[in-house]
C-alpha positions in Angstrom: -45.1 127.0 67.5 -44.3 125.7 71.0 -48.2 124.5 71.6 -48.4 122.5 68.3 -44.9 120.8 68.4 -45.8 119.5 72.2 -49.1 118.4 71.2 -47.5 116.6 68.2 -44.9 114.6 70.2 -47.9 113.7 72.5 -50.3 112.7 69.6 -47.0 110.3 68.3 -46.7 108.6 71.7 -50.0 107.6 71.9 -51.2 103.8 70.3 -52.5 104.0 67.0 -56.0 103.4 67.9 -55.6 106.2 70.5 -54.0 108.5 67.9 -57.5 107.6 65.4 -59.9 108.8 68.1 -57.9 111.7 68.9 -57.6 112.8 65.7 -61.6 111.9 65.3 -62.2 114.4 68.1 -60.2 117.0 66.4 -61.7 116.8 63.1 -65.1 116.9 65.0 -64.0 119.7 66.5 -63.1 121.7 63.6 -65.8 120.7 61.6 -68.2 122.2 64.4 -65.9 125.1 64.7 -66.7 126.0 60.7 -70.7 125.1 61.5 -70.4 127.9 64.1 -69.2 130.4 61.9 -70.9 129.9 59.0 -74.3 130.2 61.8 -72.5 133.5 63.2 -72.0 135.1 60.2 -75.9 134.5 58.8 -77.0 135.4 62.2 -75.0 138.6 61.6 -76.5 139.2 58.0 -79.6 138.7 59.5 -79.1 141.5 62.0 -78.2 144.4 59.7 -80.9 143.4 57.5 -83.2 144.1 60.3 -85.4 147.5 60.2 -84.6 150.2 62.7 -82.1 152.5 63.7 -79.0 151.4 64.4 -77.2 152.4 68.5 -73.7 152.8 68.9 -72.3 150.3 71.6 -71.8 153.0 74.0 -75.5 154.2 74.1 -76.9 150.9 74.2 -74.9 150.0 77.3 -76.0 153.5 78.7 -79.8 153.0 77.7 -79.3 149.1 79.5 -77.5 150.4 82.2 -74.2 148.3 82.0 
């Protein structure tokens, strides 16, 4: 991968104190990036275990009018 290999060089040039907080931010950002999921999918639990009929995409879109 193109991406990765360029950022990778980049990260290498940096100082090592630079490299440490970039790497910080990343692991920050993937740890957020797994609290967001794991909040997605009990949101999405939550939603099919709610009563009522469930509408096909189409015909909410068409009862909203978008």
């Amino acid at each position: 991968m193109i991406a990765v290999e360029e950022a990778l060089s980049k990260l290498r040039s940096l100082s090592p104190d630079r490299s440490q907080h970039v790497l910080a931010l990343i692991e920050d950002l993937a740890e957020l990036q797994t609290l967001e999921n794991k909040q997605d999918a009990e949101d999405a639990h939550a939603a099919l275990a709610e009563p009522g009929e469930d509408l096909p995409l189409e015909q909410l879109a068409q009862e909203l009018g978008v």
